[in-house]
C-alpha positions in Angstrom: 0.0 0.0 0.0 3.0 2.4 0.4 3.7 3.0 -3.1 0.1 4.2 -4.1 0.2 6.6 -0.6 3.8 8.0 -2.0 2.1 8.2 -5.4 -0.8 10.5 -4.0 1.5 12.9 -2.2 3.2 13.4 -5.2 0.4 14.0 -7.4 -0.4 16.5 -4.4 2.5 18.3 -5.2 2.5 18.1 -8.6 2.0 21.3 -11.3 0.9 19.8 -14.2 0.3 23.1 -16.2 3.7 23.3 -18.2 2.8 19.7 -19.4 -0.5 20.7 -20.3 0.9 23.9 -22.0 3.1 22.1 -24.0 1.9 19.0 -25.0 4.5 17.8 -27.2 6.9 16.9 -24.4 5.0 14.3 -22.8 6.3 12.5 -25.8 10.3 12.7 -24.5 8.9 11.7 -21.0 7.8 8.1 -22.8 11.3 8.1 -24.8 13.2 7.9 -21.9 11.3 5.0 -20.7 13.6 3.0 -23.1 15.6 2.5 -19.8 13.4 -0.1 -18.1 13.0 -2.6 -21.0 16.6 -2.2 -21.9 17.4 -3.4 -18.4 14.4 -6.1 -18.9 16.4 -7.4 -21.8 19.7 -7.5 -20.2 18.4 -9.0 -17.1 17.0 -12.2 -18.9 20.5 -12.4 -20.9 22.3 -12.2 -17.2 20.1 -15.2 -16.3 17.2 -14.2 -14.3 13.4 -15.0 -14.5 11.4 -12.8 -16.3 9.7 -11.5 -13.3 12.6 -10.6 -11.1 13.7 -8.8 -14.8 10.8 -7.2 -15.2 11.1 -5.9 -11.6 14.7 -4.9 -12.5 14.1 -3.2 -15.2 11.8 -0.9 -13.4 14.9 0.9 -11.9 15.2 2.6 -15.2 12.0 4.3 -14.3 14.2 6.6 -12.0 10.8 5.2 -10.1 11.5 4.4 -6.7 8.0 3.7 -5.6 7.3 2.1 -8.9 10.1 -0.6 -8.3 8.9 -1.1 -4.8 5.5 -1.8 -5.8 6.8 -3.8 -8.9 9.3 -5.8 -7.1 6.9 -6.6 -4.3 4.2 -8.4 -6.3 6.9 -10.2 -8.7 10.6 -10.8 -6.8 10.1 -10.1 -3.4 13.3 -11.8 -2.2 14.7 -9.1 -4.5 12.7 -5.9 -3.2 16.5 -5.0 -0.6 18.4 -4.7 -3.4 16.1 -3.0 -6.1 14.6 -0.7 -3.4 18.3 0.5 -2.6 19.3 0.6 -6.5 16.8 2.8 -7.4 16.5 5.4 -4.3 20.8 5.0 -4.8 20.6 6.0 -8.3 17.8 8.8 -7.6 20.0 10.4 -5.8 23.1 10.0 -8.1 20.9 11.8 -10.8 23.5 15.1 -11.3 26.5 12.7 -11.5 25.1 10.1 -13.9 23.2 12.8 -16.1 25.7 15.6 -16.9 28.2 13.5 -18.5 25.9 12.1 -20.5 24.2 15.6 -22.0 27.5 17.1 -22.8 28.1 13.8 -25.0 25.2 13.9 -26.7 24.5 17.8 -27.5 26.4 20.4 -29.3 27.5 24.2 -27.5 24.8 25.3 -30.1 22.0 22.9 -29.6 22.7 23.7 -25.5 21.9 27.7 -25.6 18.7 26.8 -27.9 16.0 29.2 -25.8 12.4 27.9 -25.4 9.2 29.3 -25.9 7.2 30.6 -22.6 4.4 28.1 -21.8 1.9 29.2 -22.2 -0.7 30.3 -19.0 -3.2 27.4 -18.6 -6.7 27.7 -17.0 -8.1 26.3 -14.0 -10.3 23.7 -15.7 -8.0 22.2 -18.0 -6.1 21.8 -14.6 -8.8 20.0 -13.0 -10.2 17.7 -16.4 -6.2 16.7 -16.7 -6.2 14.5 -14.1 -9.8 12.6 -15.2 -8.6 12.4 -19.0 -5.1 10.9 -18.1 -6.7 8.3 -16.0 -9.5 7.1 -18.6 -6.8 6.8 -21.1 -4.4 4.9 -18.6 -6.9 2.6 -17.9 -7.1 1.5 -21.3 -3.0 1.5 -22.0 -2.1 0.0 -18.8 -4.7 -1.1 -16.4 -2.2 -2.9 -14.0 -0.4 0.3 -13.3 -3.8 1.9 -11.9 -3.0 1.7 -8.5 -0.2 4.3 -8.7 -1.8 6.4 -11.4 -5.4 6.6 -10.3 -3.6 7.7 -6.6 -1.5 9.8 -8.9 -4.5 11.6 -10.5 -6.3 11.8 -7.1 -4.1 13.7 -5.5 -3.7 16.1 -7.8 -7.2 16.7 -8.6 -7.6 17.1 -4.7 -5.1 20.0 -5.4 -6.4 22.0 -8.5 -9.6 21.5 -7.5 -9.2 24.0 -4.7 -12.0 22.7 -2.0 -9.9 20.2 0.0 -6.9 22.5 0.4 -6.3 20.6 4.0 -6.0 17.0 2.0 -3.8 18.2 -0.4 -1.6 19.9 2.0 -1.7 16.5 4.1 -0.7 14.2 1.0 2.0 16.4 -0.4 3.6 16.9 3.5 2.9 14.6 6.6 1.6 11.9 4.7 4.5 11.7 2.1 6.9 12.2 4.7 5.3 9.4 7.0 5.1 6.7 4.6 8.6 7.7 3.0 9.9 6.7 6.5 7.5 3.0 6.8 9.0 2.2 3.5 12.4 3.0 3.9 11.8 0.9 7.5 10.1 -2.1 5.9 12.5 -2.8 3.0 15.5 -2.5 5.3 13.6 -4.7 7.2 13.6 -7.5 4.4 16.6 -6.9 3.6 18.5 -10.1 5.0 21.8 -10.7 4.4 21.2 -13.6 2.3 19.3 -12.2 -0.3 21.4 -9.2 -0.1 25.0 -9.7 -0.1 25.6 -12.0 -3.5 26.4 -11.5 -6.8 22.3 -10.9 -8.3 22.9 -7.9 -5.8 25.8 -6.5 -7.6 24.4 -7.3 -10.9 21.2 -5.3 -9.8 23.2 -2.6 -8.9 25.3 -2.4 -12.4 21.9 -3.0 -14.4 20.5 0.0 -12.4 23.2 2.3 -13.4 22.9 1.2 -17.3 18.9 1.8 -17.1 19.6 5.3 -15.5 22.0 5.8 -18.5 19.8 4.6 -21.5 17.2 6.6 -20.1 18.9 9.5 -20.0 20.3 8.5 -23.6 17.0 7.9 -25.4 15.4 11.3 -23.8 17.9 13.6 -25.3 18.1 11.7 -28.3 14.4 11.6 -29.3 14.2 15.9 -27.6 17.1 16.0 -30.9 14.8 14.1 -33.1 11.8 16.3 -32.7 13.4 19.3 -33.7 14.0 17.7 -37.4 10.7 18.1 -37.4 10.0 21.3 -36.0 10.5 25.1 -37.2 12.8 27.3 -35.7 10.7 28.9 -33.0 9.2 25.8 -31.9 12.8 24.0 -31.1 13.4 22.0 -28.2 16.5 22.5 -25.9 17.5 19.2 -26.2 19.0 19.7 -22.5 15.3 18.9 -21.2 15.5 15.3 -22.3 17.2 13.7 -19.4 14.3 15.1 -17.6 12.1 12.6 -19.4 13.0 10.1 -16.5 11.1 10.4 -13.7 13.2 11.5 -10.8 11.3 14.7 -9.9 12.3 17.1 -9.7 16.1 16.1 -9.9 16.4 15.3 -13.2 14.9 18.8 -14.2 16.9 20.6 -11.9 19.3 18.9 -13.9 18.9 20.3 -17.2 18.3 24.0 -15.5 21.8 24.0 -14.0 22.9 22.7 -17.2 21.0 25.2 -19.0 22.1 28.2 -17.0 26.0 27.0 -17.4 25.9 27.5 -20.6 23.6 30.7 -20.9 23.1 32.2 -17.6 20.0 33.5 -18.7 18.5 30.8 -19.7 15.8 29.2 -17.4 15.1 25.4 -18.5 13.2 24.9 -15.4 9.9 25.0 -16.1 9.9 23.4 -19.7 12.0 20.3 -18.9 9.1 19.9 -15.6 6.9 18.9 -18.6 8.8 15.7 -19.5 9.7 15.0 -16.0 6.2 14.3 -14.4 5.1 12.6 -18.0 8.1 10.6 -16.7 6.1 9.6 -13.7 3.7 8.8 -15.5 5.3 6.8 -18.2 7.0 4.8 -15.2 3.8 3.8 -14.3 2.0 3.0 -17.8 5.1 0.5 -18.2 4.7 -1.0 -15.1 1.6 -1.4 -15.7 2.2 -3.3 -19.1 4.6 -5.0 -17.5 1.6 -6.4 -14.9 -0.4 -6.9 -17.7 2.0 -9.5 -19.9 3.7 -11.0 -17.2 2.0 -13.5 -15.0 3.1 -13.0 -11.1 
């Protein structure tokens, strides 16, 4: 139950107006997905089952919840090591990122400057949240536990009549069941499922996920501008946000951003592909629920 309760506090605290104001970014949020079922892949190849892969490829997610609740229902002798994999690797977003833009991207293609958003109104706010969850429950139905609590709490939000729930989701209650987690999986974290090679291989798979995600965000942020007129480019800087490490990942690309032209502020654009991230994480979990017996 403590991945939907995280989920709710952090659609509590969730703006998703530059998402909504930009539409076309929601689309480098589901690139950079690429990461969990290229760690899927290689996890089968390394020799496990396919449901302690599919539960390791959720790391690529940058999903810690997500894994948790994956892992749990499919490899729960695994849910130590993937728990402390993903939350490692959250946190190790800035150092496994950077490197990775500056390969990628050219001085030019870094000091592209976006378009404002655009101001959105109150009730596209509020039918965001109800559309998004219809059409999840028709992608991914397995993944509606963390996207219906997703969607809750952020209608609670923008709907601006239970300001005192809203407050409680995105504070006490996020805080309180970040510390029940954190307690239960060290908790099951025995020694003997813990210390041995599937660990280490967990680990390394987790850092190649966080990589190919990162890859496959600014790659396809550099694909859409072929397509796209001068105006409308995208600083492809804003794709590493696409994995859903809020809001590291886009504090990412806006120190990034402002390295290269202090006045640049990619903050608020590359927030857009950063919460479709969370979203994303959970549509393929959800898939993954869906074709994978457990």
């Amino acid at each position: 139950i403590y991945p939907p309760l995280i989920f709710f506090g952090i659609g509590a605290m969730t703006d998703f107006s530059y998402m909504i104001s930009n539409p076309k970014l929601i689309l480098i949020g589901g690139a950079a997905q690429i990461g969990i079922f290229a760690a899927f892949i290689i996890a089968l190849i390394l020799g496990f089952n396919i449901q302690e892969a599919a539960a390791i490829g959720i790391i690529g997610g940058a999903d810690g919840p997500t894994s948790i609740f994956i892992s749990g229902l499919m490899a729960p002798h695994l849910i130590g090591p993937i728990a402390i994999a993903a939350y490692s690797y959250m946190a190790l977003v800035p150092v496994i990122q950077q490197p990775v833009i500056y390969a990628l991207t050219t001085k030019k293609e870094r000091l592209i400057r976006m378009k404002p958003p655009r101001k959105v109104s109150q009730r596209e706010k509020i039918m965001f949240p109800v559309v998004a969850f219809l059409i999840c429950c028709l992608i991914a139905p397995g993944g509606l536990p963390l996207i219906g609590m997703l969607m809750a709490g952020n209608i609670m939000k923008e709907s601006g009549v239970t300001d005192r729930l809203a407050r409680t989701g995105a504070n006490a209650l996020i805080d309180i069941t970040t510390i029940l987690i954190g307690l239960t999986v060290g908790a099951s974290t025995a020694s003997a499922y813990f210390l041995n090679v599937d660990s280490l291989k967990i680990f390394g798979l987790g850092a190649f996920s966080f990589v190919v995600a990162t890859i496959g965000g600014v790659l396809f942020a550099k694909l859409m501008n072929v397509f796209l007129s001068k105006e409308n480019k995208i600083n492809p800087i804003i794709g590493c946000a696409g994995v859903s490490a809020v809001p590291d990942s886009a504090r990412v690309a806006q120190h990034v951003g402002r390295h290269e032209d202090p006045e640049n502020h990619l903050l608020m654009h590359a927030m857009a592909p950063n919460v479709a991230g969370v979203i994303g994480s959970a549509i393929a979990a959800g898939i993954l629920l869906g074709l994978i017996p457990y």
